[in-house]
C-alpha positions as CSV (number, residue, x, y, z in Angstrom):
1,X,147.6,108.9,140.5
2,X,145.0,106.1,140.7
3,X,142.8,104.7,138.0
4,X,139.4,106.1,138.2
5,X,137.1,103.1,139.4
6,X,134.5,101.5,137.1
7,X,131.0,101.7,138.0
8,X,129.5,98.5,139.2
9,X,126.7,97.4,138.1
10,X,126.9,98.9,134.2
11,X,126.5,96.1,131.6
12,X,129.3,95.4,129.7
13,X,129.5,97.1,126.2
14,X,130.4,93.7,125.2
15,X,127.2,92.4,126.6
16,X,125.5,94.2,124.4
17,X,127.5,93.6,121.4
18,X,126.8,89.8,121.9
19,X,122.8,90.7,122.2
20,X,123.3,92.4,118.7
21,X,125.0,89.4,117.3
22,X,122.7,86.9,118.2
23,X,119.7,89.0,116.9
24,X,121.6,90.1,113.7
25,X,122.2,86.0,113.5
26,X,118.2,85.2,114.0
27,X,117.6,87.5,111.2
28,X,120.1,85.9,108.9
29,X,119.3,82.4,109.4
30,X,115.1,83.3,109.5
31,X,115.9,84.8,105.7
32,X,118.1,81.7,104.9
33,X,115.0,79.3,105.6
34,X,112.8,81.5,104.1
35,X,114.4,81.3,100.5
36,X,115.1,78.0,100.7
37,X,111.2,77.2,101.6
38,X,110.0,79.2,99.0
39,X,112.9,78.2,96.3
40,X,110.9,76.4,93.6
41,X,107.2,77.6,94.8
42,X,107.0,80.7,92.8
43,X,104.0,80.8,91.4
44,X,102.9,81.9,88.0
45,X,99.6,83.0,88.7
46,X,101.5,85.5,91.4
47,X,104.1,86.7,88.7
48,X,100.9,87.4,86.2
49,X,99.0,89.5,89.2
50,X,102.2,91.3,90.1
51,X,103.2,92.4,86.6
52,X,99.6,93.8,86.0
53,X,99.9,95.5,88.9
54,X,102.7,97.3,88.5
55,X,102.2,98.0,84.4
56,X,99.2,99.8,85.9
57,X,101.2,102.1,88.1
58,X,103.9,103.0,85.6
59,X,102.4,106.0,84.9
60,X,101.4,106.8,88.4
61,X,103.2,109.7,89.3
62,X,105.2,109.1,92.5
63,X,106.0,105.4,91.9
64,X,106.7,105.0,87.9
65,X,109.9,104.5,87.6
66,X,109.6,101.4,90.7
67,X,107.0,100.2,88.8
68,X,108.3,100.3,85.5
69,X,111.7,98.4,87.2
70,X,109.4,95.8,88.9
71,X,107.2,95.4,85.9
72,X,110.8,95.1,83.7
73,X,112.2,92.3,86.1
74,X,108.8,89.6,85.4
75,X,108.5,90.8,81.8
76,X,109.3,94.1,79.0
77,X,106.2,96.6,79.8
78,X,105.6,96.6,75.4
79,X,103.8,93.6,76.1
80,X,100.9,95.4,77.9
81,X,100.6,98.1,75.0
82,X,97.2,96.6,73.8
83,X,95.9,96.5,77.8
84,X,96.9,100.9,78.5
85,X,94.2,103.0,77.7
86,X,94.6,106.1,75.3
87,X,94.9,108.8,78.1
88,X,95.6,108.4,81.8
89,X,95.1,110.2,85.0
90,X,98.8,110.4,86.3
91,X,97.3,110.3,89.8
92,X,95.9,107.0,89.4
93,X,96.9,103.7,88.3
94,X,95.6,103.1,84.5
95,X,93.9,99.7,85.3
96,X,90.6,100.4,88.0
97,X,91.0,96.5,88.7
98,X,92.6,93.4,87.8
99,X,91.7,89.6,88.0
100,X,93.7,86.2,87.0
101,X,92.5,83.1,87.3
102,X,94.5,79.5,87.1
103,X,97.6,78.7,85.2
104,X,97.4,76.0,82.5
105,X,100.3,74.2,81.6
106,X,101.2,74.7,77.6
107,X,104.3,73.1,77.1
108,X,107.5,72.2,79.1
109,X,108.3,75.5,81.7
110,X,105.2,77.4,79.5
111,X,101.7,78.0,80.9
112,X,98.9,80.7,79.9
113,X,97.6,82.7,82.9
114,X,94.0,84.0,81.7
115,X,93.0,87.9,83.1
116,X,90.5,90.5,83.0
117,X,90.7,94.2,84.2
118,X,89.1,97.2,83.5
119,X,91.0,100.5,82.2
120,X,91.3,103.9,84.0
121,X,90.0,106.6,81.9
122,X,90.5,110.5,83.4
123,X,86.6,110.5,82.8
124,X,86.0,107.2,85.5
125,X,86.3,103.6,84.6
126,X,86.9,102.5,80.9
127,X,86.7,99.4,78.9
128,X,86.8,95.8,80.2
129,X,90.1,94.2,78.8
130,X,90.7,90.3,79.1
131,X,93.1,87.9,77.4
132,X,95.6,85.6,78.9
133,X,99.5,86.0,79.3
134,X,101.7,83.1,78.5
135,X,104.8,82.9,81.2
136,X,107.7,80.7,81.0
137,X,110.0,79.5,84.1
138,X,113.6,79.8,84.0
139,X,115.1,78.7,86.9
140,X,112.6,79.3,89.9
141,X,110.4,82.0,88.7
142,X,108.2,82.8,85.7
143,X,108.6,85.5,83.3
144,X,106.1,86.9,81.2
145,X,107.3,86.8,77.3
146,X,103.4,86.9,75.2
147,X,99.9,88.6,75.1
148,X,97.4,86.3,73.8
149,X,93.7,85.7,72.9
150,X,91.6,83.4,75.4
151,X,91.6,79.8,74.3
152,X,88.3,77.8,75.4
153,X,88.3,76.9,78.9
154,X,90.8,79.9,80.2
155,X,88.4,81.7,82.6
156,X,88.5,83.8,85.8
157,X,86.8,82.9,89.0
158,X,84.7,85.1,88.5
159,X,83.5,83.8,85.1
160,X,82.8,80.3,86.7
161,X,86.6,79.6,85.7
162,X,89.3,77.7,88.5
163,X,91.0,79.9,91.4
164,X,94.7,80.4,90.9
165,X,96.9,77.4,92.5
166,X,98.0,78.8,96.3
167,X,100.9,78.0,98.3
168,X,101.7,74.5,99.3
169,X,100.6,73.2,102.9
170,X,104.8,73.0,103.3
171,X,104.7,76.4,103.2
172,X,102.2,77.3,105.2
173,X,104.2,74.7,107.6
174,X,107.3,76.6,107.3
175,X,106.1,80.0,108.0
176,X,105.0,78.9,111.2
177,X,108.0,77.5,112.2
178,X,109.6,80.5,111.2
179,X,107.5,82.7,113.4
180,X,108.0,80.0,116.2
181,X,112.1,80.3,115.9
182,X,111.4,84.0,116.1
183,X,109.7,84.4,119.2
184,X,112.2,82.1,120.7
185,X,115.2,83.9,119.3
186,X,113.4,86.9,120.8
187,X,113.0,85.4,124.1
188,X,116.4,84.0,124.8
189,X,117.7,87.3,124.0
190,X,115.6,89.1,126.4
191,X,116.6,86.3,128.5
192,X,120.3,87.1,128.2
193,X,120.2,90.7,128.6
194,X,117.7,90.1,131.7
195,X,121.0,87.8,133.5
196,X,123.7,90.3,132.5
197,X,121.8,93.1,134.3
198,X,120.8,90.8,137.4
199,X,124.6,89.6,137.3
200,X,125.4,93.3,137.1
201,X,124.0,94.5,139.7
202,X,124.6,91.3,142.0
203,X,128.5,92.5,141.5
204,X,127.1,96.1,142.4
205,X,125.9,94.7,145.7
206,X,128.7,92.6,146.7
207,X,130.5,93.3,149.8
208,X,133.8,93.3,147.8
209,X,131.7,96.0,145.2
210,X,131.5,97.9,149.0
211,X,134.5,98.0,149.9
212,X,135.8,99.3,146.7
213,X,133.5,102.2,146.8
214,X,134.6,103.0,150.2
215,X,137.2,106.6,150.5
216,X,140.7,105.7,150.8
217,X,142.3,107.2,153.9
218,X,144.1,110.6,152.9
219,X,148.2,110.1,153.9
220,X,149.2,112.3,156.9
């Protein structure tokens, strides 16, 4: 008995393992580069925003307990106690809106983020709120660890005070080299799966191809 033939012109199945490789290795190295751009950029107005944001949704039913665990992670959610308003609507989040404005440096790793926002009553929108939240850096990101009352000077944009700090140009920089790399990654992959199939089916025409596919003469 006789081997039954292989069809021609069928990519490889390790063809395609080696196309998942390479694209599982694009992805790698693209969320390598990004880390190490962004390693040391963190910035503290973006931790204050974030926090807020998610102390607002902790009673938002649905997504509490992630927002609770995010909120946890840039600083304890007992700090916000003074900012929550008496009742809530578990359907929305407990701040209607949110502003922060620049990050002044108060010490070595220590700045105060200044904020305003406006509490979510069941009735509509309450009180207006504002302070500023010290942070401290350990490492490469900023924690919050203190409520405080405005100082003179710590304003929001939208008080006539500075807009928060934003990314460096380097940044900026990187992320379009990282969206270059991935379009190429893309298109040499396609590239290579394009050549297997055309060297597939080159193999499928092939006289020698043929002449395999052609009946065997039955034995007399």
């Amino acid at each position: 008995m006789t081997a039954a033939p292989t069809t021609p012109g069928v990519p490889q199945m390790s063809t395609f393992v080696k196309i998942v490789v390479v694209a599982l290795a694009v992805i790698v190295a693209l969320g390598f580069l990004i880390h190490l751009v962004n390693a040391g950029h963190h910035r503290p107005e973006g931790a204050a925003e974030r926090w807020l944001a998610a102390v607002s949704d902790t009673e938002h039913r649905g997504v509490s307990a992630d927002a609770r665990k995010r909120a946890e992670q840039i600083g304890p959610v007992a700090i916000a106690e003074p900012l929550l308003p008496p009742r809530f609507d578990p359907r929305q989040g407990q701040f209607d809106d949110l502003e922060v404005g620049k990050a002044i440096p108060a010490g070595a790793n220590v700045v105060r983020v200044p904020f305003r926002l406006h509490q979510h009553l069941p009735s509509g929108s309450g009180p207006l709120k504002q302070g500023t939240l010290v942070l401290q850096q350990t490492g490469d990101t900023w924690h919050v660890v203190a409520l405080d009352a405005r100082r003179p000077g710590e304003n929001v944009p939208s008080e006539g005070g500075p807009r928060p700090s934003h990314a460096p140009l380097a940044l900026w920089g990187g992320a379009i080299l990282l969206g270059a790399l991935l379009a190429a990654g893309a298109h040499l992959i396609t590239r290579y799966a394009d050549r297997s199939a055309q060297r597939a089916m080159a193999r499928r025409d092939s006289p020698a191809a043929a002449a395999d596919d052609s009946p065997s003469p039955v034995p007399s």
